[in-house]
C-alpha positions as CSV (number, residue, x, y, z in Angstrom):
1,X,9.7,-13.2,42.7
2,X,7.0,-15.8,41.2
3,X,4.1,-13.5,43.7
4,X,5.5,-9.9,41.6
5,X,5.3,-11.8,38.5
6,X,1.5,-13.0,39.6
7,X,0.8,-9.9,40.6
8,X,2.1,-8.0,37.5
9,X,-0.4,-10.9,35.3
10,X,-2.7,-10.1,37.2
11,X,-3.2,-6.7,37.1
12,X,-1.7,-6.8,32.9
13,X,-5.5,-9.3,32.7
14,X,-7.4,-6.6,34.4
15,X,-6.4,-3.9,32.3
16,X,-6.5,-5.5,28.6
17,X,-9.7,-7.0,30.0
18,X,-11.3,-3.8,30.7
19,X,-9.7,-2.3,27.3
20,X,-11.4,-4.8,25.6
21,X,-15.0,-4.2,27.4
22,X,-14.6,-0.7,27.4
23,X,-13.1,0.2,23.4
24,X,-14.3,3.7,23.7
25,X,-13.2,4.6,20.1
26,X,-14.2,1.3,18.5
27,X,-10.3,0.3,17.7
28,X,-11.7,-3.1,17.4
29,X,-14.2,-2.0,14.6
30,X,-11.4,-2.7,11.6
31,X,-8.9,-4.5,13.2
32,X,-9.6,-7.4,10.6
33,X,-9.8,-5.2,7.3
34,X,-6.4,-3.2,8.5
35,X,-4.9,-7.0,8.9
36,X,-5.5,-7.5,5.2
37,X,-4.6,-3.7,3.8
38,X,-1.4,-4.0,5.8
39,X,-0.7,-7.4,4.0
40,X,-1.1,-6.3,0.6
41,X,2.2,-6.4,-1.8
42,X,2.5,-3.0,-3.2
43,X,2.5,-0.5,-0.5
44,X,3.4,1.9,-3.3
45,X,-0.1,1.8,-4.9
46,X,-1.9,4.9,-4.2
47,X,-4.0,4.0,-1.3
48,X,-6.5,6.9,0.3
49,X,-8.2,6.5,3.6
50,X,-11.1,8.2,4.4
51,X,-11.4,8.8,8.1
52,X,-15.0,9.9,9.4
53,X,-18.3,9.3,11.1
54,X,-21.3,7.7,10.1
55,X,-21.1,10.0,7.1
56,X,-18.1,8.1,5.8
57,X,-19.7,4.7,7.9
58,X,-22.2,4.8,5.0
59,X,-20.7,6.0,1.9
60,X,-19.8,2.8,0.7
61,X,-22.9,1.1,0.8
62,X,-23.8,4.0,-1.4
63,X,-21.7,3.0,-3.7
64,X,-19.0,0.7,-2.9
65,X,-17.4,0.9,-6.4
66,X,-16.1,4.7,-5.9
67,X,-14.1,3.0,-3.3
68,X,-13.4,-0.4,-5.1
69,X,-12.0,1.5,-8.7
70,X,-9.9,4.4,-6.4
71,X,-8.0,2.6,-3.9
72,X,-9.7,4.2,-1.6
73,X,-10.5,2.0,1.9
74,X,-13.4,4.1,4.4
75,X,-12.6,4.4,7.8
76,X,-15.9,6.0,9.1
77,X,-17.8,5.1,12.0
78,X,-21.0,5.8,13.2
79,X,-21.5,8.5,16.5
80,X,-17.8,9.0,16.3
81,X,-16.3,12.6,17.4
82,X,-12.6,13.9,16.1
83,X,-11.5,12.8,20.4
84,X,-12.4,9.4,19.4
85,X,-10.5,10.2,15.3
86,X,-7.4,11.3,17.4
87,X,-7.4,7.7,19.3
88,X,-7.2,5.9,16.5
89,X,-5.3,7.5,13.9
90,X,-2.4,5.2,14.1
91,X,-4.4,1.9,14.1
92,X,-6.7,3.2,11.3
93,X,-4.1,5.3,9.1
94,X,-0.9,5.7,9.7
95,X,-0.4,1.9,10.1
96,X,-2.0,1.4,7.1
97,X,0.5,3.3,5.0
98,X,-1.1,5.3,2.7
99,X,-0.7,7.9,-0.2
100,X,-3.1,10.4,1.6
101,X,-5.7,10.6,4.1
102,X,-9.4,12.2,3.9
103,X,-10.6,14.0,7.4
104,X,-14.0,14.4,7.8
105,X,-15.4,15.5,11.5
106,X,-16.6,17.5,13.3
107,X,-20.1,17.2,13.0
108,X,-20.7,15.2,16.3
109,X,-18.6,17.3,18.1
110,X,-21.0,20.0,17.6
111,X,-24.0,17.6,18.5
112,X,-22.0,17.0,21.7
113,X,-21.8,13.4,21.5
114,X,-18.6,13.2,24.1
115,X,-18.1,16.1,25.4
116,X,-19.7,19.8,25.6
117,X,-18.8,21.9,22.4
118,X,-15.4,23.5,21.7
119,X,-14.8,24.8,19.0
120,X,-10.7,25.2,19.9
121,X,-10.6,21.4,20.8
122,X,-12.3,20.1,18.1
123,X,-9.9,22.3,15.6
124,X,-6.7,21.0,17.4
125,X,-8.0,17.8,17.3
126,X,-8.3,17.9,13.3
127,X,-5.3,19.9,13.1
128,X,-2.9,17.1,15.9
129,X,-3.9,14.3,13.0
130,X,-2.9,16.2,10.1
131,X,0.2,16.8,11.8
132,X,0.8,12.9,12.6
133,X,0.2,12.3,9.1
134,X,2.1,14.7,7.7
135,X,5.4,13.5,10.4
136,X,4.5,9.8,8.9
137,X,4.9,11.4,4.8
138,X,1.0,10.7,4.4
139,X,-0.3,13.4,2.4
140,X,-3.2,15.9,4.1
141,X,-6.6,16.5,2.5
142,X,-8.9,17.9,4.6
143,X,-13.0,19.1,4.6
144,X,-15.3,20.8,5.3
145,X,-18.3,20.1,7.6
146,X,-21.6,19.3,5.8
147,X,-24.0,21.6,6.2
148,X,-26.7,21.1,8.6
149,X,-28.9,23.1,10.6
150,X,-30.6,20.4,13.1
151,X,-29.7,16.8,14.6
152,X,-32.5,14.3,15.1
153,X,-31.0,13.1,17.7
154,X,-30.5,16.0,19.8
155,X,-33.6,18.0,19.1
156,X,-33.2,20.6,21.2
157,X,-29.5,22.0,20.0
158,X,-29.4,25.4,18.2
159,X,-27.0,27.9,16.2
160,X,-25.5,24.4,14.8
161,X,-25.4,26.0,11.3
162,X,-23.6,29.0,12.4
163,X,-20.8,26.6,14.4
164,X,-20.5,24.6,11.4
165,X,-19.1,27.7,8.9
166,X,-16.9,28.7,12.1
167,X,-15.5,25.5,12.1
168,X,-15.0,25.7,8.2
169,X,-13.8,29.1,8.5
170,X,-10.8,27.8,10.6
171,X,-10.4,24.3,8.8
172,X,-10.1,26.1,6.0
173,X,-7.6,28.7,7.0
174,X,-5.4,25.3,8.2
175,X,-5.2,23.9,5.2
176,X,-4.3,27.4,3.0
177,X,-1.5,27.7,6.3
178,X,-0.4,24.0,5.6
179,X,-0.2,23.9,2.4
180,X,-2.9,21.1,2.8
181,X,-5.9,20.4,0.3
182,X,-9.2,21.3,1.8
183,X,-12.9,19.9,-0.4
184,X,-15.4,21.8,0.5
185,X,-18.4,20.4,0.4
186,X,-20.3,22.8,2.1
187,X,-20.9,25.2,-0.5
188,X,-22.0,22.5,-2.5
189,X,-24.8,21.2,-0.7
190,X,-26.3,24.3,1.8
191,X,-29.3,25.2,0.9
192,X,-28.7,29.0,1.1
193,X,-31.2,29.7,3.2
194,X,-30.8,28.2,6.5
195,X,-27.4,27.0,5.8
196,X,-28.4,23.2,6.4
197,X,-28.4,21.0,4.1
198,X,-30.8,20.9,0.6
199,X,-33.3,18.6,1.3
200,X,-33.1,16.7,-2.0
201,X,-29.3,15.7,-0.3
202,X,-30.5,14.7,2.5
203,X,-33.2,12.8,4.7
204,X,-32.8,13.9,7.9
205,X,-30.1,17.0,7.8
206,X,-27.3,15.4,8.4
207,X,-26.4,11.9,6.8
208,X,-26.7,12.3,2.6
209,X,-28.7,10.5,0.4
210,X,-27.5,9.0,-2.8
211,X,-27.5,11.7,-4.5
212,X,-26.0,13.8,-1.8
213,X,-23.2,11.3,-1.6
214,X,-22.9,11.8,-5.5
215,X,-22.3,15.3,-4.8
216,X,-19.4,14.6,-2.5
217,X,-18.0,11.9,-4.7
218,X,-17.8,15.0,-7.8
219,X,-16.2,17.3,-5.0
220,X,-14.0,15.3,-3.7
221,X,-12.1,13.0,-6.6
222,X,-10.4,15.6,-8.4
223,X,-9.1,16.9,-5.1
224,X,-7.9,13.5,-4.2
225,X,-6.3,12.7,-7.9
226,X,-4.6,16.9,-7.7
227,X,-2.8,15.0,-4.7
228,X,-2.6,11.7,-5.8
229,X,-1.8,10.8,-9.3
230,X,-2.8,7.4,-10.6
């Protein structure tokens, strides 16, 4: 009995051990800032989580105060595609217990960070966490891809602008299905040409500037406050 229960330590060691080496989607990333939103008093007070990428990594350091005066926490992170979104949803939403929840993705998907482009999977994935949220009474308010018509970091991909406003297309149709709220921010900040993004938004065709994140700060609060009354 005591060599099972060695065993079974054992092999429970190995497995947490490699978790913890191997945190594919970064669960670790806001284990400490969930610990204190999950502590706070009044878990009736309006909170918004904004789940994305490095778009949403950034925003706050753009301007931390559209997050401070809103009750909004950011729950971005850098590289990130929807798979690694999907992971942790619970950890870094649902847990968390708020009013709504902002989904932003799919960009990276498209640049094939994981996993060779799918348009199908990367819609289920998006549409999977609006359904967890919705089965947890978290309000749904999805987006639209930002435009963009190159990656820096993958130089050679093409027809990215095109897969972006397929994406849309479907995310959009979701959300009008659902009953969900969709910002669309796309139409906002294309440059009507090549369908990427206007250059005074941003620096490299993907991640804004100040003033692109201005931009998305005018689109997206009076969504957020049509769904979430302060």
């Amino acid at each position: 009995m005591k060599l099972r229960f060695s065993i079974l330590l054992t092999l429970l060691t190995i497995v947490f051990s490699g978790y913890a080496a191997d945190d594919w989607a970064n669960l670790g990333r806001y284990i400490n800032d969930n610990k204190k939103v999950m502590a706070r008093d009044n878990k009736k007070d309006h909170l918004v989580v904004f789940l994305g990428n490095s778009i949403t990594d950034g925003w706050p350091n753009s301007n931390k105060a559209f997050f401070d005066d809103n009750n909004f926490v950011g729950r971005g992170i850098s590289g990130q595609t929807t798979y690694q979104f999907l992971v942790r949803f619970y950890s870094d939403v649902v847990n968390l217990q708020p009013e709504a929840v902002v989904i932003n993705g799919g960009i990276n998907d498209i640049a094939e960070n994981n996993y060779e482009y799918d348009e199908t999977r990367t819609f289920n994935n998006i549409k999977a966490m609006a359904e967890i949220a919705d089965a947890n009474g978290i309000k749904v308010i999805l987006t639209s891809v930002l435009p963009s018509d190159r990656f820096g970091w993958r130089p050679l991909k093409t027809e990215i602008a095109p897969k972006v406003m397929s994406l849309n297309e479907r995310l959009k149709g979701l959300a009008k299905e659902k009953g969900y709220a969709y910002v669309d921010y796309f139409s906002k900040m294309e440059n009507g040409t090549t369908h990427g993004m206007k250059d005074e938004y941003s620096n490299d065709g993907v991640h804004p500037t100040d003033a692109g994140y201005r931009v998305m700060e005018a689109t997206v609060l009076p969504v957020v406050r049509s769904v979430v009354k302060k």
